[in-house]
KEVEX-350361 format. One record per residue (C-alpha): x, y, z; residue in one letter; residue number from 1. Coordinates in steps of 0.05 Angstrom, whole numbers, plus 5000, padded with zeros to 4 digits. Example, Ala and Ser with C-alpha at 12.3 -4.5 7.8 and 13.67 -1.06 7.14 Angstrom:
# KEVEX-350361
    X    Y    Z code pos
 5246 4910 5156    a   1
 5273 4979 5143    s   2
//
This chain:
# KEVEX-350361
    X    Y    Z code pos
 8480 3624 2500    x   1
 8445 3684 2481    x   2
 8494 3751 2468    x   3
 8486 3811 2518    x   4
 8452 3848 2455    x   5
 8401 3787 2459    x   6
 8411 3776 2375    x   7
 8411 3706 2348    x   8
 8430 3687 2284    x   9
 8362 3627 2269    x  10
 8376 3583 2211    x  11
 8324 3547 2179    x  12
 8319 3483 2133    x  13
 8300 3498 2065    x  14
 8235 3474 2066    x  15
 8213 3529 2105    x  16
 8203 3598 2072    x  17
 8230 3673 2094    x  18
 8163 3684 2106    x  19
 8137 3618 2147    x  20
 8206 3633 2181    x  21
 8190 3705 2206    x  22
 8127 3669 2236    x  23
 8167 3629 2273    x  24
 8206 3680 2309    x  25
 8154 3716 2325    x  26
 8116 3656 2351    x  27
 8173 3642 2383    x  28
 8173 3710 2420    x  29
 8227 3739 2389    x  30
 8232 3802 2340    x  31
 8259 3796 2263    x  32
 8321 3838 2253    x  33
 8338 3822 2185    x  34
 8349 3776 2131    x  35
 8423 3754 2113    x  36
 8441 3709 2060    x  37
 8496 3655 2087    x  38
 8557 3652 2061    x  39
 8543 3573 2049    x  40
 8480 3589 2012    x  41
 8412 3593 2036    x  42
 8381 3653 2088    x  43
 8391 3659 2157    x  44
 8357 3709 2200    x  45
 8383 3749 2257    x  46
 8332 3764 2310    x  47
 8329 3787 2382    x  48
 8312 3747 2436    x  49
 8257 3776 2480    x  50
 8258 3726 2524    x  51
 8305 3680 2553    x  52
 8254 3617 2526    x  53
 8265 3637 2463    x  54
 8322 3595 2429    x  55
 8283 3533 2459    x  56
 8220 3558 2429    x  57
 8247 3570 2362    x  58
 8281 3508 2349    x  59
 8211 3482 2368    x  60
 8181 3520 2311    x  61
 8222 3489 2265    x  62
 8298 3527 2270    x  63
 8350 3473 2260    x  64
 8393 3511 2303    x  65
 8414 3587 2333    x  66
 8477 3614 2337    x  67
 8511 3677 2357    x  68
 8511 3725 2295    x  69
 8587 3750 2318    x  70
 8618 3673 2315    x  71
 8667 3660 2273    x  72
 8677 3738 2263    x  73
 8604 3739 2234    x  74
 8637 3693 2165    x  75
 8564 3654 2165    x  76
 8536 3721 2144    x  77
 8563 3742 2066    x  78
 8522 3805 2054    x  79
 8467 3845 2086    x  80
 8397 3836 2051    x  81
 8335 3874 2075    x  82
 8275 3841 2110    x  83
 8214 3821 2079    x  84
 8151 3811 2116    x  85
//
């Protein structure tokens, strides 16, 4: 379920890159946020979902999975890093 603000935390495998990732939202029809570092290692981004395709889209461009950025009290997210592109 996407959040009323229409953000999505997107993880990735490793094997894609921050930047291959951005793609991928965007492809996906969504719009980078920023970049956060997990708190179990690795990135995850947080985007916005322009449309309400979009969590189906991204896992088809390679997401292992989306989840709301506020779960869990936001404790996937350690610190706040900026966004490359």
């Amino acid at each position: 379920m996407i959040p009323a603000d229409g953000q999505m935390a997107v993880i990735f495998p490793s094997a894609i890159d921050d930047n291959q990732a951005f793609l991928a939202i965007v492809a996906a029809g969504g719009s980078p946020i920023r970049l956060e570092q997990s708190a179990l290692g690795g990135d995850i981004w947080v985007a916005k979902a322009d449309s309400p395709d979009f969590r189906t889209a991204v896992l088809h461009y390679g997401a292992l999975m989306t989840v709301n950025p506020y779960a869990f009290g936001g404790c996937l997210l350690s610190r706040n890093r900026a966004a490359r592109s």
